[in-house]
C-alpha positions as CSV (number, residue, x, y, z in Angstrom):
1,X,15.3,20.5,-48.9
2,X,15.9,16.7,-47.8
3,X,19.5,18.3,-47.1
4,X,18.2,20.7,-44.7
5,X,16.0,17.8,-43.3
6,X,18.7,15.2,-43.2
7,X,21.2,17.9,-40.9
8,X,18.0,18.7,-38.8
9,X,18.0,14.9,-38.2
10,X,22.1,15.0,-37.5
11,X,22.1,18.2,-35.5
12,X,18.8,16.7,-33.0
13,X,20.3,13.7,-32.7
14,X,23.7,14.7,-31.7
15,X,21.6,17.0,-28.8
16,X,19.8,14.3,-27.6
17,X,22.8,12.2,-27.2
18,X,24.7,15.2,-25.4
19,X,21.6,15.8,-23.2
20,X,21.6,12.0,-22.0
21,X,25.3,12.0,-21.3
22,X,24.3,14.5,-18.6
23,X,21.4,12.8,-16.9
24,X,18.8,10.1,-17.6
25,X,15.6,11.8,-18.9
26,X,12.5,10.6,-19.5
27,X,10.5,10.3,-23.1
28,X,8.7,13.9,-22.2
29,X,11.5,15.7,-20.5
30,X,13.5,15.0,-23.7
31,X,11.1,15.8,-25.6
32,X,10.0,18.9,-24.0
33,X,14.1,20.0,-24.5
34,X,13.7,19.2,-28.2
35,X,10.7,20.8,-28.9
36,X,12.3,23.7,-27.0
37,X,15.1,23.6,-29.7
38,X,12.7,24.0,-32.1
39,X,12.3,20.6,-33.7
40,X,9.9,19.6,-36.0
41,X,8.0,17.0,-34.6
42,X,8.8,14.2,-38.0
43,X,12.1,14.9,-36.5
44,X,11.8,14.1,-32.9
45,X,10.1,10.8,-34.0
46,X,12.8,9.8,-35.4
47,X,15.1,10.7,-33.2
48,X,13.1,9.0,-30.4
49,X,13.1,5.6,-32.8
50,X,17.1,6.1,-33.2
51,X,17.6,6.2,-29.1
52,X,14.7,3.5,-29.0
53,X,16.6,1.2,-31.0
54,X,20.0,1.4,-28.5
55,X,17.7,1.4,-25.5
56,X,18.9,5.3,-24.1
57,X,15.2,5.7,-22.8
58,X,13.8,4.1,-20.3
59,X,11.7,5.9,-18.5
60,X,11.5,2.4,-16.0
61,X,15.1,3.1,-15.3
62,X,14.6,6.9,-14.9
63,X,12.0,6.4,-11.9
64,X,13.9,4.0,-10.1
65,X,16.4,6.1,-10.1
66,X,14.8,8.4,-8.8
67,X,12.7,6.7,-6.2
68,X,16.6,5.2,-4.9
69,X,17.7,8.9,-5.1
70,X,15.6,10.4,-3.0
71,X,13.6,7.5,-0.9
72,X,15.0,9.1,1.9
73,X,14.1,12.4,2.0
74,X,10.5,11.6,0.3
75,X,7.3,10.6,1.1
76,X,6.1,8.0,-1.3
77,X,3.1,10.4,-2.4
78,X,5.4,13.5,-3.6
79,X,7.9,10.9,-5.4
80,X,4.8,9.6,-7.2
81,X,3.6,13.6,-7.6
82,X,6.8,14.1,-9.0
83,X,7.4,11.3,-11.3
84,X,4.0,11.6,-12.8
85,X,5.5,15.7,-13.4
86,X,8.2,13.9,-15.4
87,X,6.0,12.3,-17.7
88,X,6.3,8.5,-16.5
89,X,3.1,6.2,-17.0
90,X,1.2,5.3,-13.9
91,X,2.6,1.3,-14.4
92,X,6.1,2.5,-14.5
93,X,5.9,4.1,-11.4
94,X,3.9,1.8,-9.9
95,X,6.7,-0.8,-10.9
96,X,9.5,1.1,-9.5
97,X,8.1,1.9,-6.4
98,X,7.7,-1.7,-5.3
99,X,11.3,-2.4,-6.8
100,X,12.8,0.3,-5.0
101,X,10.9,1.7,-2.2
102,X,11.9,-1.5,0.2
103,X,14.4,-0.8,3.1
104,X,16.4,-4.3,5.1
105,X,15.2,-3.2,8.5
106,X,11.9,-3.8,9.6
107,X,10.6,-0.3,9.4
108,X,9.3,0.7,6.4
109,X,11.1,3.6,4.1
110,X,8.4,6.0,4.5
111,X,8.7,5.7,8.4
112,X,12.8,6.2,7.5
113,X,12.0,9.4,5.9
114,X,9.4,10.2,8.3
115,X,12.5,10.1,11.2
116,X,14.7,12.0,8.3
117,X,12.2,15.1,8.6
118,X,12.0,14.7,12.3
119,X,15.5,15.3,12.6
120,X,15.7,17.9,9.9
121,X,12.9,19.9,12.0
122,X,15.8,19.2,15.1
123,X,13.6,16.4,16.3
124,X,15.1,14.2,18.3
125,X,14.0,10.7,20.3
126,X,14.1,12.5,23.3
127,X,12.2,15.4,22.5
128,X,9.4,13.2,21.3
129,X,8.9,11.6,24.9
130,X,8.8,15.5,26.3
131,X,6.7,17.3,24.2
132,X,3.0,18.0,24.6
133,X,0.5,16.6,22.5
134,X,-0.4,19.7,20.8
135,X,3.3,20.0,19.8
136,X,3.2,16.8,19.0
137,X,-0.2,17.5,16.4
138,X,1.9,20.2,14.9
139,X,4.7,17.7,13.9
140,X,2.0,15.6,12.2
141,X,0.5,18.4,10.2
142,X,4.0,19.3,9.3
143,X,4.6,15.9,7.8
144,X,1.0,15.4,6.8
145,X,1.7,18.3,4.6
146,X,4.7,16.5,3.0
147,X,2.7,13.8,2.0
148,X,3.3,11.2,4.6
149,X,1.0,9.0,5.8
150,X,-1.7,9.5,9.0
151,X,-1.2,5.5,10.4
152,X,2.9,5.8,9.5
153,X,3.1,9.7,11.5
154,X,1.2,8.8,14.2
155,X,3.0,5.4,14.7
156,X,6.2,7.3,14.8
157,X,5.0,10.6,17.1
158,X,3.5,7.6,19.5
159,X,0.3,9.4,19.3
């Protein structure tokens, strides 16, 4: 019996190792994956305190990767939505985000993302200056929708 247990302990560990060669995950994601394996829970606690003690989570790490990954193409509401899907505490995000979600120009990154979606929707400067207003209040509910905010659209639209 403490055989069995001892190769359970092998076994999980060796998958959580192979898992986070892959990709960082967070403390839920992997455990989600193990309990998905069908590990007892003893056994995931003590695979947790084994990748604990070499420092292979960090869910700190995991969201600012993230939040660098895909500042661009994000509004800072549906990277927090999404992180908080992940599993990762409301102080890690809120750490990461003001770590990572800085651009060098003046404009901030949600108004970078804002332009990203604009030219995604074919967008451009130009158009901007043409189109009616009620175009123009489309756009905004289009990026409203994606979680970007009112003062930040309407700065950019010039409405």
């Amino acid at each position: 019996m403490l055989n069995e247990q001892e190769e359970l302990l092998k076994r999980g560990k060796k998958r959580a190792m192979h898992l986070l060669e892959k990709k960082d995950y967070s403390r839920k994601e992997l455990n989600d994956k193990l309990v998905k394996g069908e590990y007892p829970e003893e056994i995931i606690a003590e695979i947790f305190t084994y990748l604990d003690s070499f420092h292979y989570l960090d869910d700190l790490r995991v969201a600012g990767n993230f939040i660098r990954n895909r500042k661009e193409q994000k509004s800072k509401r549906e990277l927090e939505y999404l992180l908080k899907q992940k599993g990762i505490s409301e102080e890690d995000i809120l750490v990461a985000m003001k770590e990572n979600y800085v651009t060098e120009s003046g404009e901030s990154q949600e108004e970078l993302a804002i332009r990203r979606c604009l030219l995604k929707y074919h967008v451009t400067e130009e158009m901007l200056q043409t189109c009616s207003y009620e175009e123009k209040q489309k756009l905004a509910a289009k990026l409203y929708r994606k979680g970007f905010s009112g003062d930040k659209i309407r700065n950019i639209l010039q409405m």
